[in-house]
PyMOL Python script that loads the backbone (N, CA, C, O; Angstrom):
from pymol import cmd

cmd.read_pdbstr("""\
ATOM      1  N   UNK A   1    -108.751  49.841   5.393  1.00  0.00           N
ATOM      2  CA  UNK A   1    -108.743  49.864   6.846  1.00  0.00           C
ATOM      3  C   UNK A   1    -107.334  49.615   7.379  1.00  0.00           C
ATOM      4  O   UNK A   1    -106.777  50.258   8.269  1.00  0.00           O
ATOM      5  N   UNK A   2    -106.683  48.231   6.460  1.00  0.00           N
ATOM      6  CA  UNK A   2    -105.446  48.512   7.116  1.00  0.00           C
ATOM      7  C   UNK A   2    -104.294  49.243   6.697  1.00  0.00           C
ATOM      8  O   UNK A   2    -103.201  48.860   7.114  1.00  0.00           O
ATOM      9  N   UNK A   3    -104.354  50.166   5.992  1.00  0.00           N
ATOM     10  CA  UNK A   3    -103.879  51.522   5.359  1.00  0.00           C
ATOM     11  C   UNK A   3    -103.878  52.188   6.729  1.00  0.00           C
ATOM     12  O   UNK A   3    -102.887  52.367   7.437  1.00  0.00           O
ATOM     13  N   UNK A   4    -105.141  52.530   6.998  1.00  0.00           N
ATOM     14  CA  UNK A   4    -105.218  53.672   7.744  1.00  0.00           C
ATOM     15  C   UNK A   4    -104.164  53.145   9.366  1.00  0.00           C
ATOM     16  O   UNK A   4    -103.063  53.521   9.767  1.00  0.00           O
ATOM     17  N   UNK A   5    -104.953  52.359   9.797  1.00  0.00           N
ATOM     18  CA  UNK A   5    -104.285  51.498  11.036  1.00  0.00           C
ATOM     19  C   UNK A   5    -102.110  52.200  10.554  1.00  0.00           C
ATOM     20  O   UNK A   5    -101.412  53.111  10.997  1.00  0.00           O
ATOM     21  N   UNK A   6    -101.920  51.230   9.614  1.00  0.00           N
ATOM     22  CA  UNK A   6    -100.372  51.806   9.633  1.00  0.00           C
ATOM     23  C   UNK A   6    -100.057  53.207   9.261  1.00  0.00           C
ATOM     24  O   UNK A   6     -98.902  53.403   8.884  1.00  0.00           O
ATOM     25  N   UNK A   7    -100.828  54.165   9.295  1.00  0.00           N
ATOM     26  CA  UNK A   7    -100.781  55.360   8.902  1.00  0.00           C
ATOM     27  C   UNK A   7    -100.512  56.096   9.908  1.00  0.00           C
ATOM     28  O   UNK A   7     -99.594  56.876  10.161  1.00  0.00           O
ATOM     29  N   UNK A   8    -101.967  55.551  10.776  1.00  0.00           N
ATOM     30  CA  UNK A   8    -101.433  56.278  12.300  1.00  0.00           C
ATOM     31  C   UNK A   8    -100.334  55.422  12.922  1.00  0.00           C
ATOM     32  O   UNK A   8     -99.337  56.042  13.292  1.00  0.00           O
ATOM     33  N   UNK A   9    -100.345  54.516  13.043  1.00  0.00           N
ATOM     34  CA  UNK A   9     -98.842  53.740  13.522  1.00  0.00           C
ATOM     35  C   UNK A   9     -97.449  55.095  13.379  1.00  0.00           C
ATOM     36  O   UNK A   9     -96.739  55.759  14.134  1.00  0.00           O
ATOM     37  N   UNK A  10     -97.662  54.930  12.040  1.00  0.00           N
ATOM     38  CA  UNK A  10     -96.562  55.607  11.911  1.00  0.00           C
ATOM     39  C   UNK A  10     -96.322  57.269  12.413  1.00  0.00           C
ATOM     40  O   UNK A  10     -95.309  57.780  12.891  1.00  0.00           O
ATOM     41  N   UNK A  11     -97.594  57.851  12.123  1.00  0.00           N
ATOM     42  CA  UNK A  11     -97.944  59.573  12.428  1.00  0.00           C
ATOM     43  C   UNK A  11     -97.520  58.759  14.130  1.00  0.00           C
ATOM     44  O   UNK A  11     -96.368  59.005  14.487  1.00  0.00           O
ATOM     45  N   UNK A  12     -98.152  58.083  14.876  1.00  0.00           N
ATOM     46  CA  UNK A  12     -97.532  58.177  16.284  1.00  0.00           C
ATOM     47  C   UNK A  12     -96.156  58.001  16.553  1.00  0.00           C
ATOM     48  O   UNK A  12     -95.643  58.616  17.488  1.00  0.00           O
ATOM     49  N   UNK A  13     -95.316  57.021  15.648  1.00  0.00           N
ATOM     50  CA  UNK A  13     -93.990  56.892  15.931  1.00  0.00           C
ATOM     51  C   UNK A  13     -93.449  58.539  15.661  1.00  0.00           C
ATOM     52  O   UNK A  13     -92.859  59.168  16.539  1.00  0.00           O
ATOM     53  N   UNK A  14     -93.788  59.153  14.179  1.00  0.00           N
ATOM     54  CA  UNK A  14     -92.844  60.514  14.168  1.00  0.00           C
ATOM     55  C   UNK A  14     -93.440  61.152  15.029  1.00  0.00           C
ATOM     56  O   UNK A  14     -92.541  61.380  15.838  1.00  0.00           O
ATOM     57  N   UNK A  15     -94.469  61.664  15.472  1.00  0.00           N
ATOM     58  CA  UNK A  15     -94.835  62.456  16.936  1.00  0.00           C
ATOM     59  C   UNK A  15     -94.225  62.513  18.253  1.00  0.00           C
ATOM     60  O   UNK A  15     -94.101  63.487  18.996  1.00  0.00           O
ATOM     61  N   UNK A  16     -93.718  60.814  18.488  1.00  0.00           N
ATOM     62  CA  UNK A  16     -93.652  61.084  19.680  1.00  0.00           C
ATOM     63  C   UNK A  16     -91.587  60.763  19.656  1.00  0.00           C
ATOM     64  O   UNK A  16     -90.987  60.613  20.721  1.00  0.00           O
ATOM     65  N   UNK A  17     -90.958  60.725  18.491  1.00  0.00           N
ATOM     66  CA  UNK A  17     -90.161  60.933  18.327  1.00  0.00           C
ATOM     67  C   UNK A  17     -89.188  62.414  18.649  1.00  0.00           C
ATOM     68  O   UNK A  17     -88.123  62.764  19.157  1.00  0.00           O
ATOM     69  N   UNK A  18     -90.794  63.134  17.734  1.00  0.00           N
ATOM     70  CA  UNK A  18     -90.051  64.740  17.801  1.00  0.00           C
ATOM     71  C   UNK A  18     -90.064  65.625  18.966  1.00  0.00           C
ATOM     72  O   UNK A  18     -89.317  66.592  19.119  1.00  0.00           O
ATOM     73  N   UNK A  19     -91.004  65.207  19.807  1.00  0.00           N
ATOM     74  CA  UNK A  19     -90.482  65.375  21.032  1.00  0.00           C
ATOM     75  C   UNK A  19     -89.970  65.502  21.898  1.00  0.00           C
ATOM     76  O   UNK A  19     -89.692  64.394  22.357  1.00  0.00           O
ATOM     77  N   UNK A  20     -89.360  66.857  22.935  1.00  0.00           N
ATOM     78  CA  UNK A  20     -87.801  66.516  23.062  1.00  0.00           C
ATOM     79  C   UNK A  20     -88.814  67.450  24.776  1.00  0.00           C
ATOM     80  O   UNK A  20     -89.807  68.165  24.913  1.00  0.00           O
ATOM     81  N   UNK A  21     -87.832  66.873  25.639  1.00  0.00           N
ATOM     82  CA  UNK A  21     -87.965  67.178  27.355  1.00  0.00           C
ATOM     83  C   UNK A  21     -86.919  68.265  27.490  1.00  0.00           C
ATOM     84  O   UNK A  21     -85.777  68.017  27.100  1.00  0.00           O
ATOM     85  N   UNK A  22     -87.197  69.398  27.987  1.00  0.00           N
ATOM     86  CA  UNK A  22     -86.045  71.015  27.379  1.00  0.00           C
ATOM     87  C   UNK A  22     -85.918  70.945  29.497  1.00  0.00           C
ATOM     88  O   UNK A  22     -86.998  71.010  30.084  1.00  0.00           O
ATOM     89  N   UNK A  23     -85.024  70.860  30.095  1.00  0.00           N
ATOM     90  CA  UNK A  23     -85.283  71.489  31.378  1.00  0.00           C
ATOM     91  C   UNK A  23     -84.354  73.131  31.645  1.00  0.00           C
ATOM     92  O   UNK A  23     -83.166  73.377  31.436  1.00  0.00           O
ATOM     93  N   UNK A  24     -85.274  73.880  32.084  1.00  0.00           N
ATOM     94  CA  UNK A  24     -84.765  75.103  31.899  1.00  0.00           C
ATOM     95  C   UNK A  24     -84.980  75.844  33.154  1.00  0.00           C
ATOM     96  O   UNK A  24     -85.750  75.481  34.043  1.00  0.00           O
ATOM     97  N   UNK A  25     -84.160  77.042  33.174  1.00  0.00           N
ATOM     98  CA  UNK A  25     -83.611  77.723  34.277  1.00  0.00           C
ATOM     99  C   UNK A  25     -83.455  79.001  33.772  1.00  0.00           C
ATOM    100  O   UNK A  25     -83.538  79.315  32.584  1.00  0.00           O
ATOM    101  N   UNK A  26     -83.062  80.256  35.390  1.00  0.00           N
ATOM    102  CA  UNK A  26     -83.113  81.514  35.406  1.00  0.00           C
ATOM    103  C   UNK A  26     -81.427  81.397  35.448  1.00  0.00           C
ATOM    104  O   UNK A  26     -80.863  80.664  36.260  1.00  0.00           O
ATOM    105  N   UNK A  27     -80.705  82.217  34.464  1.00  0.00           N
ATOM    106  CA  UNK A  27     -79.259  82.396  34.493  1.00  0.00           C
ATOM    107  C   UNK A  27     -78.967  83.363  35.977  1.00  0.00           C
ATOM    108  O   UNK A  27     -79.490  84.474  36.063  1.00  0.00           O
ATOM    109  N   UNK A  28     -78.245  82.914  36.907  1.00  0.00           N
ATOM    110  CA  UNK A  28     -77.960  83.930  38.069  1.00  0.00           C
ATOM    111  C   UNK A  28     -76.636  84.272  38.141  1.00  0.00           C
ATOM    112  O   UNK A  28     -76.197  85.308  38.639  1.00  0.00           O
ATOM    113  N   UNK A  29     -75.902  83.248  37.557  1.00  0.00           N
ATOM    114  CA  UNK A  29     -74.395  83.856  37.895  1.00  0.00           C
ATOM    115  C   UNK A  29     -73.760  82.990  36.802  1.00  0.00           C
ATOM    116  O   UNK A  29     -74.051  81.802  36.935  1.00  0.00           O
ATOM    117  N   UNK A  30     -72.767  83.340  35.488  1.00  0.00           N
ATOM    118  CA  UNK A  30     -71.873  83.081  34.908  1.00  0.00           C
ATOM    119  C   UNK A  30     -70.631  82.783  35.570  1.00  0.00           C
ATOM    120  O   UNK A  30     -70.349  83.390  36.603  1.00  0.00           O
ATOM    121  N   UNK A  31     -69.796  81.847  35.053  1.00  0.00           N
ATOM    122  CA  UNK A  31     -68.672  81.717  35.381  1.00  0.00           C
ATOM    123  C   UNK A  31     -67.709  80.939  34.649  1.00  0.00           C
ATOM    124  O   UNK A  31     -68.208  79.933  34.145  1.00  0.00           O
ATOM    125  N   UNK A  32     -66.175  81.139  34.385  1.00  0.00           N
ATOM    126  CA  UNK A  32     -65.509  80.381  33.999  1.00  0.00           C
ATOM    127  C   UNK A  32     -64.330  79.422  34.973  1.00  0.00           C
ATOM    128  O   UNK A  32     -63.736  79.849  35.963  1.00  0.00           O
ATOM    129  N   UNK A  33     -64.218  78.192  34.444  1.00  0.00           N
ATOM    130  CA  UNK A  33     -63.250  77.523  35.572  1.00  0.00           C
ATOM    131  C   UNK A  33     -62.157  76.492  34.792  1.00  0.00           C
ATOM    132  O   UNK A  33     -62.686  75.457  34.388  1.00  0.00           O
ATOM    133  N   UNK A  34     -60.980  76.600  34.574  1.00  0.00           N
ATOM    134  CA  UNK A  34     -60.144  75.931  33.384  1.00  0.00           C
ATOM    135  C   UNK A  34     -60.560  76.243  31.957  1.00  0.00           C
ATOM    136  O   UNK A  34     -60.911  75.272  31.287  1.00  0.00           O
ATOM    137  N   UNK A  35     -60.577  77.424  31.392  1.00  0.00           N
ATOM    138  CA  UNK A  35     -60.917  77.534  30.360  1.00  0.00           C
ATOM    139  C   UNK A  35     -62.511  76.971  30.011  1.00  0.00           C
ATOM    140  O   UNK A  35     -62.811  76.833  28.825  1.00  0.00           O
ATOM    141  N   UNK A  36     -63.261  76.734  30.808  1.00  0.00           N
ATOM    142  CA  UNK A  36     -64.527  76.165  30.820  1.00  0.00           C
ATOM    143  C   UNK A  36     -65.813  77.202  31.128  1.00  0.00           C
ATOM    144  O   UNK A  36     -65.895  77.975  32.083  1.00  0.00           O
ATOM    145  N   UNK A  37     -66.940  76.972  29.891  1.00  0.00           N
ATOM    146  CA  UNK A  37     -67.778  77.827  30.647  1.00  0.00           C
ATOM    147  C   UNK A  37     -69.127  77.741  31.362  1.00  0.00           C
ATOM    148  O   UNK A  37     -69.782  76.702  31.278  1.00  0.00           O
ATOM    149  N   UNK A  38     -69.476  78.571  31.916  1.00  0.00           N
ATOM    150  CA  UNK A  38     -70.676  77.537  32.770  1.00  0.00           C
ATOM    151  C   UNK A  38     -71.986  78.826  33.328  1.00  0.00           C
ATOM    152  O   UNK A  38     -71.923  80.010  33.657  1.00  0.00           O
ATOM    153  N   UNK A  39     -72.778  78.104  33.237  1.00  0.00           N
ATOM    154  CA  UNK A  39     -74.047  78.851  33.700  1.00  0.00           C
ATOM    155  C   UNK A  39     -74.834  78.418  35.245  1.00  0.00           C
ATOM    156  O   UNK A  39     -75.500  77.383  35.285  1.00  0.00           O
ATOM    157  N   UNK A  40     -74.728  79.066  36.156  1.00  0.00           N
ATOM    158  CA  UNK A  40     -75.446  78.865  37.373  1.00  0.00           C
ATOM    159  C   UNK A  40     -76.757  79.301  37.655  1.00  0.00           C
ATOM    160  O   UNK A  40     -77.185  80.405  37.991  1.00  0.00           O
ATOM    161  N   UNK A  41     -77.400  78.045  37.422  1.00  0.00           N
ATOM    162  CA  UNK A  41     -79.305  78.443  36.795  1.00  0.00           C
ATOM    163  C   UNK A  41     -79.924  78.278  38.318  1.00  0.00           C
ATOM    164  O   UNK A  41     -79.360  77.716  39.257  1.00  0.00           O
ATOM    165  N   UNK A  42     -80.956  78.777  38.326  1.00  0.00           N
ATOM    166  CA  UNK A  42     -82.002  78.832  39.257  1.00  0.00           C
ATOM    167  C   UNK A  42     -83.380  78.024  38.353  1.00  0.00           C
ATOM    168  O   UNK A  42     -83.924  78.646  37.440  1.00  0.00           O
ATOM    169  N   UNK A  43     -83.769  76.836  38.666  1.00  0.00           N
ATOM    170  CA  UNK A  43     -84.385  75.544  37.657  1.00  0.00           C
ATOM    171  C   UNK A  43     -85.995  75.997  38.131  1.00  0.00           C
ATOM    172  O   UNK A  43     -86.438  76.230  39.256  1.00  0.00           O
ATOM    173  N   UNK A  44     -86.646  76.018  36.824  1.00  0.00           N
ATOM    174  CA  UNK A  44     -88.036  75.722  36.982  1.00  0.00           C
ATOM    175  C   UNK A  44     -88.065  74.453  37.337  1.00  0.00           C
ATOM    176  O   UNK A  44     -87.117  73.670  37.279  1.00  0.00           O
ATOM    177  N   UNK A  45     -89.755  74.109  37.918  1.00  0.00           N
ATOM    178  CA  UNK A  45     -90.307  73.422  38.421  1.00  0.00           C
ATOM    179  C   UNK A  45     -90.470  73.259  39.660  1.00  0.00           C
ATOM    180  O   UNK A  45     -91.478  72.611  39.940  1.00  0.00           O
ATOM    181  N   UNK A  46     -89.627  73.732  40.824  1.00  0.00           N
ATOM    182  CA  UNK A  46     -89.711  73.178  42.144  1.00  0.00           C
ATOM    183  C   UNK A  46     -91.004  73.386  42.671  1.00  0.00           C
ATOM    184  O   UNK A  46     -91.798  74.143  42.113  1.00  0.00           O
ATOM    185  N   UNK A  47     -91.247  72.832  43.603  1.00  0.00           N
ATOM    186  CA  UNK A  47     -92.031  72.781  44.827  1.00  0.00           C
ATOM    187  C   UNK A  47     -92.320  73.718  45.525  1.00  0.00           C
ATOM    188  O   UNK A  47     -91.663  74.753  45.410  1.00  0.00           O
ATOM    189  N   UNK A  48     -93.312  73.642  46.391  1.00  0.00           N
ATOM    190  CA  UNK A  48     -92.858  74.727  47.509  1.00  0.00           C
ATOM    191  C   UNK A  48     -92.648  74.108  48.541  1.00  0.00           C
ATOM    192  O   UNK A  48     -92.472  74.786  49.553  1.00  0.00           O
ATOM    193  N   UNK A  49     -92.592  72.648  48.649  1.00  0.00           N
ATOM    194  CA  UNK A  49     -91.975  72.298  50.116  1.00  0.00           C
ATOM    195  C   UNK A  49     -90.830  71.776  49.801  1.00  0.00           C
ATOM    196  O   UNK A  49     -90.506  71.064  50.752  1.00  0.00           O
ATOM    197  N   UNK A  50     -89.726  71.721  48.670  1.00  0.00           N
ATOM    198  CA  UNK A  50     -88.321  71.195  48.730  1.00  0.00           C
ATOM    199  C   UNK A  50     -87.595  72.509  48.130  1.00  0.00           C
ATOM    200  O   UNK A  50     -86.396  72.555  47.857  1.00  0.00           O
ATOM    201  N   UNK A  51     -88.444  73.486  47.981  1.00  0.00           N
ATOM    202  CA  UNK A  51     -87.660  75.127  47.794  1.00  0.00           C
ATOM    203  C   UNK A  51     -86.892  75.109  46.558  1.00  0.00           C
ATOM    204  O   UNK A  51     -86.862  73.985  46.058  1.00  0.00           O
ATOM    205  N   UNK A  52     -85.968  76.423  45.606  1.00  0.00           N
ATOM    206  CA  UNK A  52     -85.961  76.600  44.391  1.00  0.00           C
ATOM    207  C   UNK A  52     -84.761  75.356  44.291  1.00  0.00           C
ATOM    208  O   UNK A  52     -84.378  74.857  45.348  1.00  0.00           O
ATOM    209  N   UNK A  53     -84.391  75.050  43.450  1.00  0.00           N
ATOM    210  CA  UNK A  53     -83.770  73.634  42.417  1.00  0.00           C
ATOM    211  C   UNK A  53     -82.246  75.122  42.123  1.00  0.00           C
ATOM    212  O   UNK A  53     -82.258  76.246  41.621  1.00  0.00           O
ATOM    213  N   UNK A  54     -81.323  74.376  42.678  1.00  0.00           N
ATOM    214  CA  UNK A  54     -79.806  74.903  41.442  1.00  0.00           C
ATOM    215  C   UNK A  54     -79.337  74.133  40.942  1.00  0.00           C
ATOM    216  O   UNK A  54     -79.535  72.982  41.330  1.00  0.00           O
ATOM    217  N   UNK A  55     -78.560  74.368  39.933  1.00  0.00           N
ATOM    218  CA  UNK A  55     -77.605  73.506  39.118  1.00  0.00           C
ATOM    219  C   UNK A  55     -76.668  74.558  38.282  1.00  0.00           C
ATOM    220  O   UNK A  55     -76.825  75.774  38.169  1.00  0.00           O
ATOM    221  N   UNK A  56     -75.505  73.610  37.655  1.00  0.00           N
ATOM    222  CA  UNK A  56     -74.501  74.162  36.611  1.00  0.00           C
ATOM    223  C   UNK A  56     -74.407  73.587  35.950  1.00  0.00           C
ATOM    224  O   UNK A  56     -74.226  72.380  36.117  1.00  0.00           O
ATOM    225  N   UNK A  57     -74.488  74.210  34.766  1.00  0.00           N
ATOM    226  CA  UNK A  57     -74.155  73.683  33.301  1.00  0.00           C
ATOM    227  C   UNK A  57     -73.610  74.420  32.633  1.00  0.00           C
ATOM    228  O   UNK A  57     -73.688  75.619  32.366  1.00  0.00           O
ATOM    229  N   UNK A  58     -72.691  73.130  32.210  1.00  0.00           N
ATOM    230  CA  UNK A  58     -71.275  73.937  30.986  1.00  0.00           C
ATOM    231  C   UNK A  58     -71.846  73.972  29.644  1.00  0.00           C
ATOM    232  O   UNK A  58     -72.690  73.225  29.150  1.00  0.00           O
ATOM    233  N   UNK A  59     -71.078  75.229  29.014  1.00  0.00           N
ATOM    234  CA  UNK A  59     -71.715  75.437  27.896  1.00  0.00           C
ATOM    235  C   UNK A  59     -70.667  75.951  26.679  1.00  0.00           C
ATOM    236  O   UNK A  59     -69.528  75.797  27.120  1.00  0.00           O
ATOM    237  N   UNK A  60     -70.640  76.287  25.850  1.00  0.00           N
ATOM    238  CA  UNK A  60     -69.678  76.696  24.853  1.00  0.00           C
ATOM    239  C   UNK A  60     -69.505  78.115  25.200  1.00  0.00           C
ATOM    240  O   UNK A  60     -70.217  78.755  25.975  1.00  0.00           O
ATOM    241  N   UNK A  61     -68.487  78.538  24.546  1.00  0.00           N
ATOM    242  CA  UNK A  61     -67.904  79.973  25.067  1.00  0.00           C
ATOM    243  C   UNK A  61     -68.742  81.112  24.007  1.00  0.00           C
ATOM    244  O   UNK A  61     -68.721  82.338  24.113  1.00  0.00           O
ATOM    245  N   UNK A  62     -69.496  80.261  22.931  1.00  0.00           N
ATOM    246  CA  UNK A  62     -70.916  81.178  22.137  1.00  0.00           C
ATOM    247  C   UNK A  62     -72.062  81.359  22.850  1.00  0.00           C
ATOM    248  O   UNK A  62     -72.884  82.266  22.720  1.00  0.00           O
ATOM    249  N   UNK A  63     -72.069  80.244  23.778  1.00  0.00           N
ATOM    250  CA  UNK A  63     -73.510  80.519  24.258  1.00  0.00           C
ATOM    251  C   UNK A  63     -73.298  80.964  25.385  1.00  0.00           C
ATOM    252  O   UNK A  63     -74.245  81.492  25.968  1.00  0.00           O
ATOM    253  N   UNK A  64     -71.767  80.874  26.150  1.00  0.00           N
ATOM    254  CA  UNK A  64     -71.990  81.839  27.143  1.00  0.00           C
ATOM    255  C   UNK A  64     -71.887  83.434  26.765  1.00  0.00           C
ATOM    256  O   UNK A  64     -72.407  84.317  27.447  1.00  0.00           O
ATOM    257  N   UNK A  65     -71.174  83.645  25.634  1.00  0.00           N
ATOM    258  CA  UNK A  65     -71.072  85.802  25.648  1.00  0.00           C
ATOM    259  C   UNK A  65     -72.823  85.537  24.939  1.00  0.00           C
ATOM    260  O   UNK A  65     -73.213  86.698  24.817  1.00  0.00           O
ATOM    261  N   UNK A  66     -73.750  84.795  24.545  1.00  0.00           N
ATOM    262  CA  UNK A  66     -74.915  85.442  24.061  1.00  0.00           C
ATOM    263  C   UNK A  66     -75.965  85.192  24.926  1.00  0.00           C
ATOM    264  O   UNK A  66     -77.089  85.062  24.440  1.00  0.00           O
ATOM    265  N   UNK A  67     -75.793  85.096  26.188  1.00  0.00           N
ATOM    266  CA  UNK A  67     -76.293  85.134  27.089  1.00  0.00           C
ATOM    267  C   UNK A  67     -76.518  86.116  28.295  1.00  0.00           C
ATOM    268  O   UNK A  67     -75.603  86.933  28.399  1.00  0.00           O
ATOM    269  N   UNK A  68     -77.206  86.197  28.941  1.00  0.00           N
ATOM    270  CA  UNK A  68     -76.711  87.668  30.036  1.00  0.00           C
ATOM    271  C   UNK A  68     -77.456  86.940  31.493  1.00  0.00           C
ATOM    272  O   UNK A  68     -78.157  85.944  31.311  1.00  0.00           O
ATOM    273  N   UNK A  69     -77.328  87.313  32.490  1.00  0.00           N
ATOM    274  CA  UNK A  69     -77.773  87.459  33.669  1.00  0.00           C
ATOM    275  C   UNK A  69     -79.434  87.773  34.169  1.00  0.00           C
ATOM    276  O   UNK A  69     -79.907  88.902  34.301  1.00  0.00           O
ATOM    277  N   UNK A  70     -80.154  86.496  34.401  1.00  0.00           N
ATOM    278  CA  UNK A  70     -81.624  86.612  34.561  1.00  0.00           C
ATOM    279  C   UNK A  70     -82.605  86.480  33.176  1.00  0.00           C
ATOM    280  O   UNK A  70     -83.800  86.724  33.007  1.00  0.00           O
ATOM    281  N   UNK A  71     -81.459  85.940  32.193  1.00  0.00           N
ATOM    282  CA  UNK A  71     -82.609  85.229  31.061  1.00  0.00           C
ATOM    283  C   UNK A  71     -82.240  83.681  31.259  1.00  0.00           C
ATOM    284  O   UNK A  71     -81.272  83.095  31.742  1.00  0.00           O
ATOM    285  N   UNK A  72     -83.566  83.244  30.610  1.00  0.00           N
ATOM    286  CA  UNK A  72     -83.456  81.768  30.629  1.00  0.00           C
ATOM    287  C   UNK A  72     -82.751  80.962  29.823  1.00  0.00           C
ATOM    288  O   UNK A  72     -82.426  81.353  28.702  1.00  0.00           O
ATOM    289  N   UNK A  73     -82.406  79.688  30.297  1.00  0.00           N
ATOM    290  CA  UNK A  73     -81.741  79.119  29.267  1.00  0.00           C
ATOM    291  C   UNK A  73     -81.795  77.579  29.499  1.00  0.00           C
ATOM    292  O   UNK A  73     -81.530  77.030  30.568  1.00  0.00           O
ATOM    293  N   UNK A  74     -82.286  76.781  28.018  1.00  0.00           N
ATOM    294  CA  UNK A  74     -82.748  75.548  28.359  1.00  0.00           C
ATOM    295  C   UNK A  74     -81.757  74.163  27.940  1.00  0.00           C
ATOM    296  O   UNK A  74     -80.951  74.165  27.009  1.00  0.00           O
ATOM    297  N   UNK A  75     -81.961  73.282  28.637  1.00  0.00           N
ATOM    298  CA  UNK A  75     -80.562  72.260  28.250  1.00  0.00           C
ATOM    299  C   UNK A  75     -81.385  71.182  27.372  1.00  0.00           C
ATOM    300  O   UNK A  75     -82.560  71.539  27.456  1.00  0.00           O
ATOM    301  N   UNK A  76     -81.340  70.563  26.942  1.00  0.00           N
ATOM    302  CA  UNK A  76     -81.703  69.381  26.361  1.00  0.00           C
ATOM    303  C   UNK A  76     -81.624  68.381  26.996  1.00  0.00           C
ATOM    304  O   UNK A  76     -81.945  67.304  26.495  1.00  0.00           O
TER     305      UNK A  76
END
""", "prot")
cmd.dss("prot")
cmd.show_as("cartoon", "prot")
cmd.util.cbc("prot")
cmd.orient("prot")
């Protein structure tokens, strides 16, 4: 019995370990600024009474050329 008890103990610690919160967005406009590169997302989740969510996020100069305009892309 107390086998099992620390068995799941543990199956819950690696579960909720591997778990990871991704927040992600519609790519609308690329851009670079000081050698820097950056993605101007249009963010899932909003509302409909506080209207669509923007943000920018910098990214490496790989993940910006393998990227294009109106695919998604998620941050960690």
């Amino acid at each position: 019995m107390k086998s099992i008890k620390v068995f799941f103990a543990i199956s819950t610690c690696i579960f909720l370990s591997c778990t990871s919160s991704k927040n992600c967005g519609e790519i609308f406009r690329k851009y670079t600024s000081n050698n820097k590169y950056f993605f101007a997302m249009k963010a899932f989740g909003g509302d409909k009474n506080s209207g669509d969510i923007y943000g920018d996020v910098e990214v490496t100069k790989e993940i910006y050329n393998s990227f294009n305009l109106g695919e998604d892309y998620c941050v960690d």
